[in-house]
N, C-alpha and C positions, 0 to 999 in steps of 0.2 A: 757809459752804460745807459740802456734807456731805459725808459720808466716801466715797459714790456718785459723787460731783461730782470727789474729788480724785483716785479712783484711773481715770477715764476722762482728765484732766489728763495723768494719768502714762503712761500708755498712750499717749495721742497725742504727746506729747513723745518716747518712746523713737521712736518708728513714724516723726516727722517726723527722727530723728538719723538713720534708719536713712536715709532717703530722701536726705537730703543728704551722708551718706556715700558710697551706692553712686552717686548722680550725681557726686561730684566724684572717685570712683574710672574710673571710668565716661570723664570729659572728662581723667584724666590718661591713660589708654591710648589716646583717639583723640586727644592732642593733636600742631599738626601736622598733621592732614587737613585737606582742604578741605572743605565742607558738600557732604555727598551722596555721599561715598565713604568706602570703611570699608577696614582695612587687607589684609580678605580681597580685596577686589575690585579691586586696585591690579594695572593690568597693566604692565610692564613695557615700554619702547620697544623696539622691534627693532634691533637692532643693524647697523650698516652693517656690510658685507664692506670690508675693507680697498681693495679695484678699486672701490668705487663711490666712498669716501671720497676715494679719488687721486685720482679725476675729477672728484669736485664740489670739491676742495682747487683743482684745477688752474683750471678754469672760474671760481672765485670769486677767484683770482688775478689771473685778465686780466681782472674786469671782467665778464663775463657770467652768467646765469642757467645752469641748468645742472638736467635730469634725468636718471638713470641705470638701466636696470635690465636685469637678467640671468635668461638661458637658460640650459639645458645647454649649447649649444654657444657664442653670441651673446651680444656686450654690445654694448645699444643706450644711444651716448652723445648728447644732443640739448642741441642750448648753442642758443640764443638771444643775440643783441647788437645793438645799435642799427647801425645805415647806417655812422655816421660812425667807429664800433670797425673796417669792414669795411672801410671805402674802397667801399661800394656804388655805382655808377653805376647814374646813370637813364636814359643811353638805352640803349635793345634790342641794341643791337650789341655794346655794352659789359659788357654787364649779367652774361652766361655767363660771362664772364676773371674779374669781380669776386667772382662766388659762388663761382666757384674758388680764389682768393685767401682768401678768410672761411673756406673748410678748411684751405687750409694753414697758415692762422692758428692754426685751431684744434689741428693739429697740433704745430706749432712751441711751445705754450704745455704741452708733453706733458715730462718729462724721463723720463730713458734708465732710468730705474728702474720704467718703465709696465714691462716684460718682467714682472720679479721679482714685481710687485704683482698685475700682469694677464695673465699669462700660462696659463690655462690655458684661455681659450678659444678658437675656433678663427678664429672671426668678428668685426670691429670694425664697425657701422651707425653711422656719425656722420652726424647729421641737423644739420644750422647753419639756424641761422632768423634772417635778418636785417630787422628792420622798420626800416621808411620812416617815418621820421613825418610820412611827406605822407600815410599813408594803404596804400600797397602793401608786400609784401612781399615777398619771395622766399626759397627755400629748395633749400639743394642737399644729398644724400644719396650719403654714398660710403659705399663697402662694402670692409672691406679686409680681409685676410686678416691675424689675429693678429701671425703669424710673422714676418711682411713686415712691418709697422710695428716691430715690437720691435728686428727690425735693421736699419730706418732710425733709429731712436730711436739705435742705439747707434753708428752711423755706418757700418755696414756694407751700407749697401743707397743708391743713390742716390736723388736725387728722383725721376730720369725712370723709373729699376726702376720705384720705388713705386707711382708716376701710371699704369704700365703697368699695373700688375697692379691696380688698382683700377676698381673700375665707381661710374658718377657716374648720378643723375638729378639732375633743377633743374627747379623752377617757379617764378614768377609771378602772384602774385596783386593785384589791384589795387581797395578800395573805388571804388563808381561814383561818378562825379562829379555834382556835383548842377548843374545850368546856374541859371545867375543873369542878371537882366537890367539 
């Protein structure tokens, strides 16, 4: 080997230490990422407001699904739960008493610390969505005024107060039936 030959050897030997240095310097400061993110680009989750966390604590309590999310003035609470969570009735007659029922359910599943956690908005939109697993479902939406539920929560308001001062929609949806012969 010539003396040409050894000092190109030595050259590439420092050149490949350097390379397997600054790569395993390199994998000890990303280690711990997952492929494709780097620790600048890491965003951080959003944090719940304490009033969404109550609500979805309280909905994941009884059993139900559960979305939340907030206005300046309004929080719209939307719980979902099967028929049989509700007491749903299938016939038409029955059907209004029961989606009435699956709110107050929904209510009742609320404790008297909703005021403190949720109190500073003015408006409460509870949307209940009860599915059929025949296929139909129904959904009733009450609107209630903050203040009013905080002092039924705390037992100072009765039900009928509450029911008074609350505005209700309900509907009905039903998949078509497919006819078989």
């Amino acid at each position: 080997m010539t003396k040409r030959q050894k000092q190109v050897l030595i050259v590439m030997a420092m050149v490949d230490l350097l390379v397997v240095v600054g790569l395993g310097a390199y994998a000890l400061a990303h280690r711990g990422l997952s492929p494709g993110t780097s620790a600048a680009r890491e965003t951080p989750l959003p944090r719940l407001s304490p009033c969404v966390a109550f609500l979805l604590e309280s909905a994941e309590r009884a059993g139900w699904t559960a979305r939340v999310s907030e206005s300046d003035t309004t929080v719209l609470y939307e719980v979902t739960m099967a028929a049989s969570q509700a007491a749903f009735a299938t016939e038409a007659d029955s059907q209004a008493g029961s989606q009435a029922d699956a709110v107050w359910s929904v209510l009742d599943s609320l404790s008297p610390e909703y005021a403190d956690v949720c109190g500073r908005w003015e408006t409460v939109v509870l949307n209940v969505i009860v599915a059929n697993g025949a296929g139909s479902s129904g959904a009733v939406t009450a609107e209630l005024q903050a203040v009013a539920l905080a002092r039924w929560l705390q037992g100072t308001l009765s039900d009928s107060e509450l029911a008074a001062q609350t505005r209700y929609r309900s509907a009905v949806t039903a998949l078509p039936q497919v006819l078989s012969r």
